[in-house]
N, CA, C and O of each residue as an XYZ file, in Angstrom:
468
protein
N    -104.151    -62.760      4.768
C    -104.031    -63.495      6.016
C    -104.445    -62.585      7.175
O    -103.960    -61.462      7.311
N    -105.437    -63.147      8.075
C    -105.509    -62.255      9.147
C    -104.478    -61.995     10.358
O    -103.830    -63.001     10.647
N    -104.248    -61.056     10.985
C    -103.647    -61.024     11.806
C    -103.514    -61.826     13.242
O    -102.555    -62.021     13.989
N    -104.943    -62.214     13.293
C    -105.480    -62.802     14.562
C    -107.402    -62.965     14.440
O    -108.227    -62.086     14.191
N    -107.595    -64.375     14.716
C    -108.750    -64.513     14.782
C    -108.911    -65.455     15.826
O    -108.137    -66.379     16.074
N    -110.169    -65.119     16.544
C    -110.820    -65.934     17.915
C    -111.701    -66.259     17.563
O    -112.231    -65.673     16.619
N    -112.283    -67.361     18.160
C    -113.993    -68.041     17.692
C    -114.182    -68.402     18.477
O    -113.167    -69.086     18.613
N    -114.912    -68.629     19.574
C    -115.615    -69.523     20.234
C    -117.097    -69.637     20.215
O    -117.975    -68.776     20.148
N    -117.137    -70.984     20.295
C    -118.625    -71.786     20.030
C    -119.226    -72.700     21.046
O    -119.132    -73.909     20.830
N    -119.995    -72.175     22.415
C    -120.770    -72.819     23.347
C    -122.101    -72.636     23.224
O    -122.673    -71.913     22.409
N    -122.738    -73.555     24.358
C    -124.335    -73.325     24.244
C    -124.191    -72.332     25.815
O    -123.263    -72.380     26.623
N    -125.213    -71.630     25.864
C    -125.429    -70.666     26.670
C    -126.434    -70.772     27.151
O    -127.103    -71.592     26.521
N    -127.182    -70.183     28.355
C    -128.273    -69.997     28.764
C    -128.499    -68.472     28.189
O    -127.509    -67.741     28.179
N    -129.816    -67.929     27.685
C    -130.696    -67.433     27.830
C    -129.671    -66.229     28.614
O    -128.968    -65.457     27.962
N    -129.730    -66.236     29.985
C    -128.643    -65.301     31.253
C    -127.319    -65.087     30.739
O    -126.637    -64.063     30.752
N    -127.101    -66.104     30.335
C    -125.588    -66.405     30.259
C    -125.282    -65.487     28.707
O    -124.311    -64.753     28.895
N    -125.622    -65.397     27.826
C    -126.062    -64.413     26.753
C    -126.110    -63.132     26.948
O    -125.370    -62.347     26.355
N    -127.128    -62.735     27.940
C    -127.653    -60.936     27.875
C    -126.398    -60.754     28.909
O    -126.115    -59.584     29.167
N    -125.520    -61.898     29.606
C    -124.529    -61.224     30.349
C    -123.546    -60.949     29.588
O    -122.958    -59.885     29.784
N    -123.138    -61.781     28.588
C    -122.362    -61.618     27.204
C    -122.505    -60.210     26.464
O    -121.655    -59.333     26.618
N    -123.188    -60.108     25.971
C    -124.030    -58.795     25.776
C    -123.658    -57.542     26.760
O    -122.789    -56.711     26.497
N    -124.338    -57.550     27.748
C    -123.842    -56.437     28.529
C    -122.565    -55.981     28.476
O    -122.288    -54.791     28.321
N    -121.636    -57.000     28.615
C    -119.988    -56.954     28.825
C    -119.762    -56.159     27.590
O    -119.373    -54.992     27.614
N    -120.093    -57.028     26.195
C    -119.363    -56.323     25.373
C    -120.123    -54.554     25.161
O    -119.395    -53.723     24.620
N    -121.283    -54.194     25.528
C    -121.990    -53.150     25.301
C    -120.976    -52.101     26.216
O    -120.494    -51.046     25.805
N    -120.804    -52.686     27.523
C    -119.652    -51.640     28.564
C    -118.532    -51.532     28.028
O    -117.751    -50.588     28.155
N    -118.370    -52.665     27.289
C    -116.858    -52.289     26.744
C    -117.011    -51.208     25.326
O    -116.413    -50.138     25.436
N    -117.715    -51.434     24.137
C    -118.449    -50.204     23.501
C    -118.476    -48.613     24.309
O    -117.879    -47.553     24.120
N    -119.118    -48.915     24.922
C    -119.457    -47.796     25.822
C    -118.651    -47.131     26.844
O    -119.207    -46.127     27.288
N    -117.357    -47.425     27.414
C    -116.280    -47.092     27.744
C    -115.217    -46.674     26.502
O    -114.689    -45.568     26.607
N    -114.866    -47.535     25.289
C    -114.243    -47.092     24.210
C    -113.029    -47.016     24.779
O    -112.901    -47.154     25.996
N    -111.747    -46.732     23.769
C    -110.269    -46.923     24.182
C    -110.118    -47.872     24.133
O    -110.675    -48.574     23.289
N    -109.104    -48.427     25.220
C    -108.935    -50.192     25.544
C    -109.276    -51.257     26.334
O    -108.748    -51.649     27.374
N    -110.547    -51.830     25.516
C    -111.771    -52.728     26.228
C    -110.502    -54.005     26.319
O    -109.493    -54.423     25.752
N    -111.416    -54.234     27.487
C    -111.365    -56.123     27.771
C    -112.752    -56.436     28.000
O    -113.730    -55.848     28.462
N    -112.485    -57.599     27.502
C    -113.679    -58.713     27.466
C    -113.520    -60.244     28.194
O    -112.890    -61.194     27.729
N    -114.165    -60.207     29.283
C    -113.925    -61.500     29.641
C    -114.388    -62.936     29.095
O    -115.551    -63.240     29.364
N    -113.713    -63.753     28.446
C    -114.323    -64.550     27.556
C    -113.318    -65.818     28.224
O    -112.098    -65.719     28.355
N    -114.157    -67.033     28.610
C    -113.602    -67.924     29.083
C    -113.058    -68.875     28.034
O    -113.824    -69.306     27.171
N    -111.268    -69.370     28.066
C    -110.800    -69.420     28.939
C    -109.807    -67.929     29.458
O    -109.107    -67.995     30.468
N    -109.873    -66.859     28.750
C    -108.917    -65.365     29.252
C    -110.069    -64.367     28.944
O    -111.298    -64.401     28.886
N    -109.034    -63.430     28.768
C    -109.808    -62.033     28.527
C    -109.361    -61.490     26.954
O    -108.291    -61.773     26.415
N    -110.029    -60.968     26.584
C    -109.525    -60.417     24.947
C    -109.495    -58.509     25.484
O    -110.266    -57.840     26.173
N    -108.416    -58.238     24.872
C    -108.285    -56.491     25.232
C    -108.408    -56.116     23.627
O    -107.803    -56.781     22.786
N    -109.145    -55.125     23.319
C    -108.997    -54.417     22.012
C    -109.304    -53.261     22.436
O    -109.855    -52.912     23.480
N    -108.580    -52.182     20.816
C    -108.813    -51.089     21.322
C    -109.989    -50.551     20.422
O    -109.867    -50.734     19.211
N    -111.028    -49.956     20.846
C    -112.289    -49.816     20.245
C    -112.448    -48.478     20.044
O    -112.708    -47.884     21.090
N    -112.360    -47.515     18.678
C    -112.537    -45.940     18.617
C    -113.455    -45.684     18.315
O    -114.106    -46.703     18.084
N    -114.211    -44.456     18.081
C    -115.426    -44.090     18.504
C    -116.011    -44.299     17.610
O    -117.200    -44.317     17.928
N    -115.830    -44.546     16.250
C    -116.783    -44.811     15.009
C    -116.057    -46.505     14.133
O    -114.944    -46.776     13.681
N    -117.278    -47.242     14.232
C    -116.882    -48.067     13.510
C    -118.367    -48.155     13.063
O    -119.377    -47.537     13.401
N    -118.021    -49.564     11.815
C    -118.990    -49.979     11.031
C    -120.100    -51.217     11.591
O    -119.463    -52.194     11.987
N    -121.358    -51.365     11.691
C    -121.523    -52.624     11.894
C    -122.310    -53.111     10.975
O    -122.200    -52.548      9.886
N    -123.276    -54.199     11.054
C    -123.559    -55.305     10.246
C    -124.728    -55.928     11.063
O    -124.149    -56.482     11.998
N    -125.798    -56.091     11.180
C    -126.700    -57.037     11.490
C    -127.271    -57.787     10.541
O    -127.696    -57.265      9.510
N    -127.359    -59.187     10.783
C    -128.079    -60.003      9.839
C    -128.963    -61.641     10.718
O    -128.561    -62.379     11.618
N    -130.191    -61.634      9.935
C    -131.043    -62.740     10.513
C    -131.230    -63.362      9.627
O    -131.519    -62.764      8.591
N    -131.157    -64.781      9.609
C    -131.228    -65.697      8.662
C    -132.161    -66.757      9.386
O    -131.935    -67.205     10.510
N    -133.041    -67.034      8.735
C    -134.261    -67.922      9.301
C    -134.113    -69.238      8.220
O    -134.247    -69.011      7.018
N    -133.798    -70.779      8.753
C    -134.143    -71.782      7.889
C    -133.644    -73.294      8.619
O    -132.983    -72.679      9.456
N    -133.596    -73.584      8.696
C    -134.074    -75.295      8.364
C    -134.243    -75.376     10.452
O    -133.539    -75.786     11.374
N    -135.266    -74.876     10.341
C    -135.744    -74.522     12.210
C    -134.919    -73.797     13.116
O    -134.919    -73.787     14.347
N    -134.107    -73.100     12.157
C    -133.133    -72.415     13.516
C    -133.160    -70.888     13.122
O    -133.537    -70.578     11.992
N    -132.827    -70.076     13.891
C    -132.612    -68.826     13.911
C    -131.490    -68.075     13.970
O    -131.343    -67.663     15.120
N    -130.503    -67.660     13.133
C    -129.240    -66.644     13.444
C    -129.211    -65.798     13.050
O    -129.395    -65.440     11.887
N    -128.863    -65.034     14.333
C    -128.503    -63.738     14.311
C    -126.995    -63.255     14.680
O    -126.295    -63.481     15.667
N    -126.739    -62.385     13.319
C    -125.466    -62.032     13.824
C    -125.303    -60.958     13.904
O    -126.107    -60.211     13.346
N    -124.147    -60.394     14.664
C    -124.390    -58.902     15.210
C    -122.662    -58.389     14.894
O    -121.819    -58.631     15.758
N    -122.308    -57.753     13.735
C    -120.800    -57.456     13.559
C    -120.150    -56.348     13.632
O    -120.633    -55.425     12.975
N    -119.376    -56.173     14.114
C    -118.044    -54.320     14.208
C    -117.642    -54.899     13.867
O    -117.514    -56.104     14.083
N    -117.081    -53.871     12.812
C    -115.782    -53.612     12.471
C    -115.332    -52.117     12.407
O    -116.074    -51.164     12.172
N    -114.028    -52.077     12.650
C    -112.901    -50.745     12.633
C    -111.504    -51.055     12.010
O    -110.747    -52.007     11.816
N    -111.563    -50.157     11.874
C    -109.338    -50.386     11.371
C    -108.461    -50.665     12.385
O    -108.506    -50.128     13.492
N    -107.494    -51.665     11.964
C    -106.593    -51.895     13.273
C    -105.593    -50.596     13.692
O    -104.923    -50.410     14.707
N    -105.810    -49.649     12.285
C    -104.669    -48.494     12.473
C    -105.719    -46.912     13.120
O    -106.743    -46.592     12.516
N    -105.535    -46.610     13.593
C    -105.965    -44.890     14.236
C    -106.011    -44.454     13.233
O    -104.925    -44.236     12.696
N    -107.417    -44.069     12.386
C    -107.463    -43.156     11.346
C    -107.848    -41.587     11.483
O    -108.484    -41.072     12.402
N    -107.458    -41.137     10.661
C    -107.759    -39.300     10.978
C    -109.131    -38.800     10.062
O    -109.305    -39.125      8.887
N    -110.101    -37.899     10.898
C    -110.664    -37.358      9.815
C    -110.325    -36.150     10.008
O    -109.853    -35.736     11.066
N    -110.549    -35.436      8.944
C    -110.586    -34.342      8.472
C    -111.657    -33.141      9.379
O    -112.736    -33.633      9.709
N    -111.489    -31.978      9.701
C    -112.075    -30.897     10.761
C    -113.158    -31.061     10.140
O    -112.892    -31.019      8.939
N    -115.145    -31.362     10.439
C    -116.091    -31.257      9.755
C    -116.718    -32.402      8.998
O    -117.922    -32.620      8.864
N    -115.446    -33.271      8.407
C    -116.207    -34.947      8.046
C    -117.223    -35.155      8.267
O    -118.275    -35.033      7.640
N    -116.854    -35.634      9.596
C    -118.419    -36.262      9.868
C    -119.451    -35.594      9.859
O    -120.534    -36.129      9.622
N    -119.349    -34.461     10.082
C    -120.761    -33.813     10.067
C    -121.457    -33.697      8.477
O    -122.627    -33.326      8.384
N    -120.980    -33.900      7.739
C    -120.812    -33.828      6.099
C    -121.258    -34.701      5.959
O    -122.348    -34.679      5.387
N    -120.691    -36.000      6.394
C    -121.107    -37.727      6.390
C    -122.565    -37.932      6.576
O    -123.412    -38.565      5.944
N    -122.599    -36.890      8.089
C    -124.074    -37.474      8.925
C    -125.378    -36.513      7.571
O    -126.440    -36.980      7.158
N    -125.010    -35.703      7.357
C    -125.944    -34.849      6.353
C    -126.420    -35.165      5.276
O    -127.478    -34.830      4.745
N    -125.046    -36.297      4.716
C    -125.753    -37.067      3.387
C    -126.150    -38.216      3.570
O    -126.097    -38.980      2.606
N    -126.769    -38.796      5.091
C    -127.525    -39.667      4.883
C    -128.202    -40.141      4.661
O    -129.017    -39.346      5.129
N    -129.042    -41.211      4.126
C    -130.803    -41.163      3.628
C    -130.984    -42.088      4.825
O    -130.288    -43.064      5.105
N    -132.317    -41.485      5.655
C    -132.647    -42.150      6.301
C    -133.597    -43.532      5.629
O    -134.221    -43.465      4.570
N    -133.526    -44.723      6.501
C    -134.008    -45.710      6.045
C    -135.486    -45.706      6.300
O    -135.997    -44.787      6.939
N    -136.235    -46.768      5.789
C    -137.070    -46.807      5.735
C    -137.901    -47.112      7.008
O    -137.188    -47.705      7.817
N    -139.028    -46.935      7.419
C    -139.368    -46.895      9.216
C    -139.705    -48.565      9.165
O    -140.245    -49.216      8.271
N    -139.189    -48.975     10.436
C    -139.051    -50.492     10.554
C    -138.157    -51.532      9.701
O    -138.150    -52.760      9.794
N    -137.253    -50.531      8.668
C    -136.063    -51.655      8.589
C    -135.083    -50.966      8.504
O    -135.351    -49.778      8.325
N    -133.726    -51.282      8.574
C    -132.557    -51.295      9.593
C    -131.494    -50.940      8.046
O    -131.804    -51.499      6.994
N    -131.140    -50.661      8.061
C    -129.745    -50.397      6.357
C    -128.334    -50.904      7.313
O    -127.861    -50.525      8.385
N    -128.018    -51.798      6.460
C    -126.267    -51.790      6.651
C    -125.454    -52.322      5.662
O    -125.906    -52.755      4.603
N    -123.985    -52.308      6.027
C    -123.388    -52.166      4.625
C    -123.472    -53.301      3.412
O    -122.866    -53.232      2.343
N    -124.382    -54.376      3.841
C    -124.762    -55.489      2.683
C    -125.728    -55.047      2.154
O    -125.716    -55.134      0.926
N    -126.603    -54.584      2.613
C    -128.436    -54.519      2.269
C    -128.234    -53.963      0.532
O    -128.881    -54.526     -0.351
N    -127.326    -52.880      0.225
C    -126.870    -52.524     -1.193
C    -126.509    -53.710     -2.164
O    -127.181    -53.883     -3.180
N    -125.691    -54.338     -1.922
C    -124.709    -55.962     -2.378
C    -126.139    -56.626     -2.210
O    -126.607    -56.914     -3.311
N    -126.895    -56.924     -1.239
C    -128.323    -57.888     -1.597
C    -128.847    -56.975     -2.614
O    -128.520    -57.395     -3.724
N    -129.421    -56.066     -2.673
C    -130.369    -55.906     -3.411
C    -130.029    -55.610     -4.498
O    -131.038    -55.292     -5.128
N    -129.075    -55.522     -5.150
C    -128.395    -55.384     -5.965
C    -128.409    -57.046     -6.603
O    -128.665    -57.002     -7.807
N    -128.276    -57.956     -6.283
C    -127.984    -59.508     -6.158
C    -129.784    -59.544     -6.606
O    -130.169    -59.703     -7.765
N    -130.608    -59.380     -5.538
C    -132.140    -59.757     -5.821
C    -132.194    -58.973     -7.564
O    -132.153    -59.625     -8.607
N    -132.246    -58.166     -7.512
C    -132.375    -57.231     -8.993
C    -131.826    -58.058    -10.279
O    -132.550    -58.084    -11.274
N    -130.465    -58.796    -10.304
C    -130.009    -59.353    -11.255
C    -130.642    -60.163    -11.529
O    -130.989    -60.325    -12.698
N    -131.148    -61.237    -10.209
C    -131.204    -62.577    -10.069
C    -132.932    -62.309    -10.941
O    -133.335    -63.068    -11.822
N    -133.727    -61.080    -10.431
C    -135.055    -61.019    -10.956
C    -134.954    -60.898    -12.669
O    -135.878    -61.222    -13.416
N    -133.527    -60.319    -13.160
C    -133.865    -59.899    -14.526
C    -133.225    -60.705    -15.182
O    -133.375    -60.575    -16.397
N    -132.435    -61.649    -14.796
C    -131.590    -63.039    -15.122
C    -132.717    -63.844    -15.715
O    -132.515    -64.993    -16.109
């Protein structure tokens, strides 16, 4: 069960979007405890300096979505003196002009079966 979930679903202008956008990017970009003004209130979370995200585009029956996802732990996690730098060292960089995130493994993994199925 989740703790708490929000959704909202309007049509936007074009403006009304990249202002959406901006907000949540300042709030990213400040870090600690964002608010977001989202009509009808404001949403406050607290946002720490490393989280996970997720982009995905799905093209079909004439429409276009894009989704754009964070996630973090609701609890303050600790790393260890050096982690990350350990983390950042074993990365493989991706390939030039496409993007890796934490599905792209789970798809292609999925395409592979589905090819030898």
């Amino acid at each position: 069960m989740k703790d708490l979930k929000f959704e909202q679903r309007r049509s936007l202008s074009r403006l009304e979007a990249a202002d959406q956008l901006t907000a949540l990017a300042a709030a990213l970009r400040g870090g600690g405890e964002a608010e977001l003004e989202l009509s009808p209130g404001t949403l406050s979370l607290r946002i720490p300096d490393d989280l996970g995200s997720e982009i995905e585009v799905e093209i079909g029956d004439g429409e276009i979505e894009l989704e754009i996802e964070f996630k973090w732990p609701t609890a303050p996690t600790r790393t260890a003196p050096g982690a990350k730098e350990a983390q950042t060292r074993k990365s493989v960089p991706a390939k030039p002009g496409r993007s890796r995130t934490g599905t792209d493994k789970g798809r292609s993994a999925k395409r592979s079966a589905t090819k030898t199925a």
